[in-house]
GUVEX-639710 format. One line per field, with one value per atom (N, C-alpha, C): atom name; y, z negated, x negated; residue number from 0. Coordinates in steps of 0.001 Angstrom, whole numbers, plus 500000, padded with zeros to 6 digits. Example, Ala and Ser with C-alpha at 12.3 -4.5 7.8 and 13.67 -1.06 7.14 Angstrom:
! GUVEX-639710
atom c(N:CA:C:N:CA:C);
yy c(494310:495500:496700:497750:498940:500030);
zz c(492200:492200:492200:492920:492860:492130);
xx c(486810:487700:486800:487150:486330:487100);
seq c(0:0:0:1:1:1);
This chain:
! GUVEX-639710
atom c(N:CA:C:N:CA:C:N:CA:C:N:CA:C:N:CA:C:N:CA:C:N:CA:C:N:CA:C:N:CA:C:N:CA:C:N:CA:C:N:CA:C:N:CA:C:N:CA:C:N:CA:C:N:CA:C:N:CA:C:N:CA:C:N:CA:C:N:CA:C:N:CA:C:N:CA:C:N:CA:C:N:CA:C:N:CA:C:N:CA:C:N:CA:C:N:CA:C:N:CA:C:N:CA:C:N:CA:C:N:CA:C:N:CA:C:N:CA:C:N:CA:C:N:CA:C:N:CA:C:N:CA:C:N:CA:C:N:CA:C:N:CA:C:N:CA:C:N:CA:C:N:CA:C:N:CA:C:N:CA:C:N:CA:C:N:CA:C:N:CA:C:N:CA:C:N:CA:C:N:CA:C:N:CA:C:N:CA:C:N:CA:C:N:CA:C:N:CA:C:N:CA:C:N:CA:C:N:CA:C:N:CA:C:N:CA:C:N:CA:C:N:CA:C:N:CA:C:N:CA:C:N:CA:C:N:CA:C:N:CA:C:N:CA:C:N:CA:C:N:CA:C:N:CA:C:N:CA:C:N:CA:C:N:CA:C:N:CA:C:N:CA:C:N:CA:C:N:CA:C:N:CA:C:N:CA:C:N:CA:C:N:CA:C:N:CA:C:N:CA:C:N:CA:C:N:CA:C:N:CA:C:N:CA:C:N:CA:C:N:CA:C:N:CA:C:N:CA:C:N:CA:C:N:CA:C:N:CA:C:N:CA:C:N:CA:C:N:CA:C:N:CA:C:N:CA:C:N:CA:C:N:CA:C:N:CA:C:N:CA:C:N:CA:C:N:CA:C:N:CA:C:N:CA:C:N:CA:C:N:CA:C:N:CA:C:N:CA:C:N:CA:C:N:CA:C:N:CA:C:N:CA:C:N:CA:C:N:CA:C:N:CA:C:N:CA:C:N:CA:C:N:CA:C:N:CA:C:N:CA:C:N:CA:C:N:CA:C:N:CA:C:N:CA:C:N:CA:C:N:CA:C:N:CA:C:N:CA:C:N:CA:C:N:CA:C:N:CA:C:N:CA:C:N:CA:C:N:CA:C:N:CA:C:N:CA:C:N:CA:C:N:CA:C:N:CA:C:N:CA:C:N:CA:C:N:CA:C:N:CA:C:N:CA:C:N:CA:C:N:CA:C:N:CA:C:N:CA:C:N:CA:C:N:CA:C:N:CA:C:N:CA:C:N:CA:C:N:CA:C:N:CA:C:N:CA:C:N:CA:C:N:CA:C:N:CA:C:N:CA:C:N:CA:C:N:CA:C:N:CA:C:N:CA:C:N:CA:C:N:CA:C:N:CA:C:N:CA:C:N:CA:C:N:CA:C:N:CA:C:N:CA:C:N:CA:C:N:CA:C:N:CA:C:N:CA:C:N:CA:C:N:CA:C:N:CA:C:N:CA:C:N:CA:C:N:CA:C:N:CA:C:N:CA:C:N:CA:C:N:CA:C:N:CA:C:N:CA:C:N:CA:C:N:CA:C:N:CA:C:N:CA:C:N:CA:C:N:CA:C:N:CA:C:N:CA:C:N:CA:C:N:CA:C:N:CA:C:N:CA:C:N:CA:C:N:CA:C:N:CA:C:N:CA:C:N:CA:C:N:CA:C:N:CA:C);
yy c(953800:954862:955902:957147:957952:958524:958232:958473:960079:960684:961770:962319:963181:963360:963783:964466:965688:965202:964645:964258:965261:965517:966298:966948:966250:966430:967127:967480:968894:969631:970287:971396:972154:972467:973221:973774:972744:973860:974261:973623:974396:975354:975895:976615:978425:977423:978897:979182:977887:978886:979689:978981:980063:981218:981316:982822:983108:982812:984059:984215:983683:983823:984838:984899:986268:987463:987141:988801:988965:988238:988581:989605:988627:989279:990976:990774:992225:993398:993109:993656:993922:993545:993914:993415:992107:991662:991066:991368:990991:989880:989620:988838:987340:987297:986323:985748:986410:986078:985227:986188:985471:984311:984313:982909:981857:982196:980977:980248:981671:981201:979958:980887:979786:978711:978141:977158:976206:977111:976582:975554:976532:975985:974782:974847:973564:972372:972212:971534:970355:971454:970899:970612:970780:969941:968679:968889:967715:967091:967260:966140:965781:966212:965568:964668:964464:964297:962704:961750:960758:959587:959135:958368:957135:957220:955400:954326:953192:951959:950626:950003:948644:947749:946524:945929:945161:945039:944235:942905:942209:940772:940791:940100:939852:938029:938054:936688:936265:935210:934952:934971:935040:934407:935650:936678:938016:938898:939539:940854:941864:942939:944259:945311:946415:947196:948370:948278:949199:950683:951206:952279:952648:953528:954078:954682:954700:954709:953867:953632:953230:951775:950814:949681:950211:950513:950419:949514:948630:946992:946044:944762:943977:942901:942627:942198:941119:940112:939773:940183:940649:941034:940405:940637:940232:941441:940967:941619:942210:943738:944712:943767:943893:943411:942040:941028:939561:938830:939568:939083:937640:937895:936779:937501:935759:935894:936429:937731:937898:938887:938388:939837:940909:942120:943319:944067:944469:945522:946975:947411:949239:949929:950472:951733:953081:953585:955331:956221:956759:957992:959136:959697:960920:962018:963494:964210:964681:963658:964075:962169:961217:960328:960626:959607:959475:959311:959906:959572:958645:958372:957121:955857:955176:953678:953205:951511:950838:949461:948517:947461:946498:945885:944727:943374:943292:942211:942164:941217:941115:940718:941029:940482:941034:941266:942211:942980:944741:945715:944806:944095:943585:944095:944908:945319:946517:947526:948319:949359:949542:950097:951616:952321:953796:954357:954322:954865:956388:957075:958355:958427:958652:958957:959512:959896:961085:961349:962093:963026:963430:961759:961529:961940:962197:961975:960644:960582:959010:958377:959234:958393:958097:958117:957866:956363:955358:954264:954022:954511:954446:954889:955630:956413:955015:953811:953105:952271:952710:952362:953292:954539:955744:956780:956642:957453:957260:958273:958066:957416:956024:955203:954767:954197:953869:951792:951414:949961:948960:948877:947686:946187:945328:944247:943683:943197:943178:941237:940949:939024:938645:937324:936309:935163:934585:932694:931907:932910:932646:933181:934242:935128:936429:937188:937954:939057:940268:941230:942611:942534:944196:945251:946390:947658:948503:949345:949917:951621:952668:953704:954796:954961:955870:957360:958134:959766:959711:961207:961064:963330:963437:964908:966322:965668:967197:966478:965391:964801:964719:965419:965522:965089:964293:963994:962607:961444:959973:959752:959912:960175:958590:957955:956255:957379:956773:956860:956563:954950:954297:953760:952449:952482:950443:949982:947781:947788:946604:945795:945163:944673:944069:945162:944810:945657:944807:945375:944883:945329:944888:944712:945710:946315:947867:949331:948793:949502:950855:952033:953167:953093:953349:953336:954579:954962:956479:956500:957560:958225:959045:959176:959964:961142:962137:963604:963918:964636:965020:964531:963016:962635:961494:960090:959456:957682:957143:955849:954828:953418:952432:951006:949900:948956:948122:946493:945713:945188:944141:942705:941453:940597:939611:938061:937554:936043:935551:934745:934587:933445:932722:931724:932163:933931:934407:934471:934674:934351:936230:936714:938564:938755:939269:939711:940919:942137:943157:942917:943822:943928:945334:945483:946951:947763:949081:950162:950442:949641:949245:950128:950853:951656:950981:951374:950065:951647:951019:951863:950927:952076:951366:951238:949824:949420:948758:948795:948543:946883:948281:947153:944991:944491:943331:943096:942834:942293:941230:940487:938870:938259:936870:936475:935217:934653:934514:932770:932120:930799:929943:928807:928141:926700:926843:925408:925501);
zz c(738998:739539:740259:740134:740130:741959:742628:744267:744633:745244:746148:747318:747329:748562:749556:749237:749581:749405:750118:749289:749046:748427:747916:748074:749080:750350:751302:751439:752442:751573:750392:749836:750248:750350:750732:752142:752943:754327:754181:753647:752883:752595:751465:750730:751226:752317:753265:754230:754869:755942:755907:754389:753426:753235:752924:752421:753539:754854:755789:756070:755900:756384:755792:754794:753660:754081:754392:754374:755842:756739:758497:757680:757173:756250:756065:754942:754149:755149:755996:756437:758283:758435:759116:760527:760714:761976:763154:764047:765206:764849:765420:764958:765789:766578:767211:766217:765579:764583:763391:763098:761826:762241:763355:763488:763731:764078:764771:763399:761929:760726:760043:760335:759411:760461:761911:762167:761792:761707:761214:759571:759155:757395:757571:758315:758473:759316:759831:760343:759362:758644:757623:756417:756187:755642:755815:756760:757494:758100:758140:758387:757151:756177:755073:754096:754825:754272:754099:752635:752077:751797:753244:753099:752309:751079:751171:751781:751731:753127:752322:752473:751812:753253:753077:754267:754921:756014:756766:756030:756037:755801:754328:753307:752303:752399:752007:751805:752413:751802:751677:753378:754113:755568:756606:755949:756860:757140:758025:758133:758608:758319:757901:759040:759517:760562:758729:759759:758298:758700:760216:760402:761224:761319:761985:763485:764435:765765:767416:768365:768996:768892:770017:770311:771696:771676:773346:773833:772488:773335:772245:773231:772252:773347:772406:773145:772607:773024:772237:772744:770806:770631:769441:769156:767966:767171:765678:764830:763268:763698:762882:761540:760342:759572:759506:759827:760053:760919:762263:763442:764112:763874:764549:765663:766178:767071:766915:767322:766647:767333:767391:767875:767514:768311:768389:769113:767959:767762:767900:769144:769151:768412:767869:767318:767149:768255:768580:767849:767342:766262:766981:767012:768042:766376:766932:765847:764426:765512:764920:763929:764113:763071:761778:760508:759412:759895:758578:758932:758083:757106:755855:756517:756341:756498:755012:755126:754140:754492:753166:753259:753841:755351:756234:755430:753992:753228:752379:751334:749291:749599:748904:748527:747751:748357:748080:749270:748797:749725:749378:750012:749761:750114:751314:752250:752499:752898:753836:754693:755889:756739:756698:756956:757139:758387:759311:761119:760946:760992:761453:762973:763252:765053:765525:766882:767683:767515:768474:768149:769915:770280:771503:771618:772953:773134:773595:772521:772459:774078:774734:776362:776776:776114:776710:776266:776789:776867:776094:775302:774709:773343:772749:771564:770919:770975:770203:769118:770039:769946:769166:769561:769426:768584:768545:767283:765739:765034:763223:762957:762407:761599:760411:760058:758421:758289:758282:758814:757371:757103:755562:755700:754941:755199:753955:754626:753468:753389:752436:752594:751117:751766:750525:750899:750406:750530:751884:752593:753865:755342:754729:756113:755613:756698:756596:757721:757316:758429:757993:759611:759482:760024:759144:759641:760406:761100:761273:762118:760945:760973:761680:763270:764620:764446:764225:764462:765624:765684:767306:767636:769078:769111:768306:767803:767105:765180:765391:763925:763007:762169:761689:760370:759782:758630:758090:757845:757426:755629:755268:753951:753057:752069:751664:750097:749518:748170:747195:747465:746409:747123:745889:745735:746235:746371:746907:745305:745669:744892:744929:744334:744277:745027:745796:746946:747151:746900:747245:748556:749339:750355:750564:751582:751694:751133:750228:749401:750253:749751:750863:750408:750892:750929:751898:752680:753354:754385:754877:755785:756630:758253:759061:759564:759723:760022:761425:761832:762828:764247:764590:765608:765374:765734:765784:766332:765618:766411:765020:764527:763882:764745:764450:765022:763919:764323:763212:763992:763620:763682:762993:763712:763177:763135:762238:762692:764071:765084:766095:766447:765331:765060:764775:764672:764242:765086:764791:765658:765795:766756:767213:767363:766505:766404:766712:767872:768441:769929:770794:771963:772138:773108:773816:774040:773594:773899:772884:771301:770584:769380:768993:768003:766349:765747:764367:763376:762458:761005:760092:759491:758738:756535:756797:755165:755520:756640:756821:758396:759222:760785:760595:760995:760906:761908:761919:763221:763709:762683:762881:761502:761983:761087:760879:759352:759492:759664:760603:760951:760913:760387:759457:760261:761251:761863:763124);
xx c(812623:811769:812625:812183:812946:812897:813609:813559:813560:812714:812257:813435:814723:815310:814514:813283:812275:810935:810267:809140:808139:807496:806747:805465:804715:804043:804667:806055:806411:806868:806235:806521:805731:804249:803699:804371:804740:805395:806420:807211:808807:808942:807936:807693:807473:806122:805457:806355:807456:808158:808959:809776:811014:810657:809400:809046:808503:807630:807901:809782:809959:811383:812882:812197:812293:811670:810472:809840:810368:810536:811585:812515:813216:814246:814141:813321:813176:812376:811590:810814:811676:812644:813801:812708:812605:811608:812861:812172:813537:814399:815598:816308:816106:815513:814891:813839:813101:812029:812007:813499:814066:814730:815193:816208:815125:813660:812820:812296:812157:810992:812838:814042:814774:814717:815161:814671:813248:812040:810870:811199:811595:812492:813066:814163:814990:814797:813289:812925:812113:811202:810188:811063:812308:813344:814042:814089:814928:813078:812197:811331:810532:810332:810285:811393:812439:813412:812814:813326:813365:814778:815044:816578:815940:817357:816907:817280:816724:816827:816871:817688:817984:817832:816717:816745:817989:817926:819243:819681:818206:817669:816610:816930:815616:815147:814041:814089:812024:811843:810403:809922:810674:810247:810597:811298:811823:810978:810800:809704:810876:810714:811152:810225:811023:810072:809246:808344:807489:807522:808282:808236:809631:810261:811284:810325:811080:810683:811202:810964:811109:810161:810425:809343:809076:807706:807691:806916:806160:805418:805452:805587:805254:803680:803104:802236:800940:800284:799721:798076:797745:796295:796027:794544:793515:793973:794758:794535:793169:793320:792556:792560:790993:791016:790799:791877:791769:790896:791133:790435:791490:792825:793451:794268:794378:795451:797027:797364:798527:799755:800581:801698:801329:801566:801485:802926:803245:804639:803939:804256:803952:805204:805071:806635:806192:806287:806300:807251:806930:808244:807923:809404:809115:809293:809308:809612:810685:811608:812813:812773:811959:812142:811605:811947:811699:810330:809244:807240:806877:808051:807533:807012:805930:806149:806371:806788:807178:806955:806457:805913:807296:806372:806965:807847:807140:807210:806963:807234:806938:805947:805086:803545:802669:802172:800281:799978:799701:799227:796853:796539:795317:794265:794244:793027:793277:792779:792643:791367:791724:790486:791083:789912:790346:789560:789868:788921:789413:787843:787829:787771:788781:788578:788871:789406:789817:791751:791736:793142:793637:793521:793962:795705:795830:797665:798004:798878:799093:799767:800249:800185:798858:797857:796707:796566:795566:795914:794984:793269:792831:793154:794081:794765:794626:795602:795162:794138:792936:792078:790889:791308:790107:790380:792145:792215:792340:792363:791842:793310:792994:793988:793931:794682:794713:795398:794996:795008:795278:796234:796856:797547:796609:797118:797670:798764:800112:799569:800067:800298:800553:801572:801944:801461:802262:801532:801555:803027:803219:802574:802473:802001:801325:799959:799348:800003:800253:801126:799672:799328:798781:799488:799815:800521:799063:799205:798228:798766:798732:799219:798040:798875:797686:798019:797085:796899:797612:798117:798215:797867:797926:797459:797455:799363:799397:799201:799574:798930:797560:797070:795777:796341:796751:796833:797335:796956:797734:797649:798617:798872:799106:798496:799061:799844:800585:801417:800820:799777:799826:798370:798392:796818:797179:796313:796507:796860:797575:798465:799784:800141:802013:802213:803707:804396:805866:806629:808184:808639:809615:809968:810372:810130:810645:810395:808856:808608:807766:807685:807356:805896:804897:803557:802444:803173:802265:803286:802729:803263:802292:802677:802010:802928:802280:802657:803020:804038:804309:803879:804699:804735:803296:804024:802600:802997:801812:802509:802342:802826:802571:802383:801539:801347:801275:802539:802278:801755:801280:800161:801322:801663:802595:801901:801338:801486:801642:800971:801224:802121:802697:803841:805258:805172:806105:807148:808176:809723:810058:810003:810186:811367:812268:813916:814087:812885:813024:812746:813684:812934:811994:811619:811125:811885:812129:812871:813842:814145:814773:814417:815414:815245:814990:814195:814116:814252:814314:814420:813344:812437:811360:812613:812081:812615:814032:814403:815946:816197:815218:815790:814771:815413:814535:814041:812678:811990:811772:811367:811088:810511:810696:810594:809505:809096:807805:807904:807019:807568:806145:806561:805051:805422:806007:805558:804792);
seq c(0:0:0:1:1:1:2:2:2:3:3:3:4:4:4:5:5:5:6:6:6:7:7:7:8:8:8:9:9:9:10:10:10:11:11:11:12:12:12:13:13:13:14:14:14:15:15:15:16:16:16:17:17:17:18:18:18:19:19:19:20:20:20:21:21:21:22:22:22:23:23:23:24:24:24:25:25:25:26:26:26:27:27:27:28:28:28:29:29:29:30:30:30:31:31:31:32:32:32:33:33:33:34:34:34:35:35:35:36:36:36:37:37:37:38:38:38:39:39:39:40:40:40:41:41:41:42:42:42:43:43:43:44:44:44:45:45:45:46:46:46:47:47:47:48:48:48:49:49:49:50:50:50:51:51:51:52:52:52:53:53:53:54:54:54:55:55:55:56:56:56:57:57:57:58:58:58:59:59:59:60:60:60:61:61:61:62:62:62:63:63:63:64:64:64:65:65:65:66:66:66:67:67:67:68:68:68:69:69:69:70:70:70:71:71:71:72:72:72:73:73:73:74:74:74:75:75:75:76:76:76:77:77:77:78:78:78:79:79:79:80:80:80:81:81:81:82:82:82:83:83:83:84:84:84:85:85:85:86:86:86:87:87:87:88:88:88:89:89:89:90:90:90:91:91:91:92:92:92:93:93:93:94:94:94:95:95:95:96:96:96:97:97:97:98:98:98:99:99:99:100:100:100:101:101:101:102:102:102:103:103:103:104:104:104:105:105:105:106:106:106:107:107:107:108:108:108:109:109:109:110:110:110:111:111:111:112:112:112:113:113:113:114:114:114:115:115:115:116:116:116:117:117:117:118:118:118:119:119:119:120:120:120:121:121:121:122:122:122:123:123:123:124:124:124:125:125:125:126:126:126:127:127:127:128:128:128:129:129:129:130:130:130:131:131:131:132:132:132:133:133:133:134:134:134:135:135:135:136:136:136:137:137:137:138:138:138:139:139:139:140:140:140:141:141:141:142:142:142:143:143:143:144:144:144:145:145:145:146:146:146:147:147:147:148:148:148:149:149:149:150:150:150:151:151:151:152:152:152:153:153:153:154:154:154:155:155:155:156:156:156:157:157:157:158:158:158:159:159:159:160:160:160:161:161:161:162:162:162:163:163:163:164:164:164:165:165:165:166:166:166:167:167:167:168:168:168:169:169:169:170:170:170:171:171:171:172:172:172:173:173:173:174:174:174:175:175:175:176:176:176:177:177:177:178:178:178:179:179:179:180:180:180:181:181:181:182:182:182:183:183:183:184:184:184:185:185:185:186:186:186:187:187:187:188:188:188:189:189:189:190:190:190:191:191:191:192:192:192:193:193:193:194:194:194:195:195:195:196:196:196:197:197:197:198:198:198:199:199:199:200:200:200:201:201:201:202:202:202:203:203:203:204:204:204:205:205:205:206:206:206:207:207:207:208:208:208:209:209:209:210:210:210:211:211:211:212:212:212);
């Protein structure tokens, strides 16, 4: 399959900032103007940008971060979908991270919820809860992992790739727009190979791993 440097979902802004950025140009607009539309350009370049990510760790029992970002909790809650007892991994992406998520684990993309909700700022302590998410539950024979991809203020848009089914490890599956948050849901037997404050890479960093005793 043929890999995206650019994915294709930031063409439309690519597209429109290049060309105001031309007519600055031609139309002789302050030079402050022009330097802000080519910054505008090279932003929506470099944030659509598509690295590829080979995980740290493969193997039936590994979980994989499904998003690039920070950890700023780990904590235990009832996971979305299932209704279990389960770890909860926060991972905040600021602007300047990758927006891809990618499947935690080999399995099956099986479920998913779609919440129309608000367009809270995610320091708010209800955002989790209240804003529009997109909620997928991944599982094999071993373990059930929910990703659960949060709107956040300046974000109005949660984008999936693909449709449930087979899913390989690391495989890219949606993405959220400009600044937002992801929450896995881990098995509550699971063994957590992140702390808090810990930078992860989605498809690459390992988090933990999946433990059946």
């Amino acid at each position: 399959m043929k890999t995206e440097i650019i994915l294709k979902e930031g063409y439309p802004y690519i597209i429109v900032s290049f060309a105001a950025f031309l007519i600055a140009l031609l139309f002789s607009f302050p030079f402050i103007v022009q330097i802000g539309l080519l910054g505008l350009f090279m932003f929506f370049v470099y944030f659509f940008r598509n690295p590829a990510r080979i995980p740290e760790e493969s193997g039936e029992d590994v979980i994989i971060s499904p998003s690039d970002g920070t950890v700023i909790s780990i904590t235990d809650a009832i996971s979305p979908i299932t209704k279990k007892e389960s770890i909860k991994i926060s991972i905040r992406l600021s602007l300047l991270d990758v927006h891809i998520q990618r499947s935690p684990i080999e399995g099956e993309m099986s479920a998913r919820e779609y919440i129309h909700g608000e367009f809270l700022y995610l320091s708010d302590e209800k955002a989790s809860e209240l804003n529009e998410q997109n909620r997928v539950l991944f599982e094999n024979e071993k373990s059930q992992i929910i990703v659960n991809q949060i709107a956040g203020f300046i974000t109005r848009r949660i984008v999936m790739f693909r449709d449930l089914g087979p899913v390989k490890l690391g495989e890219r599956y949606g993405m959220i727009m400009f600044g937002s948050q992801v929450d896995v849901y881990l098995p509550k037997q699971s063994i957590v190979k992140v702390t808090e404050f810990q930078k992860v890479k989605a498809g690459e960093s390992l988090i933990g791993y999946i433990n059946e005793d």
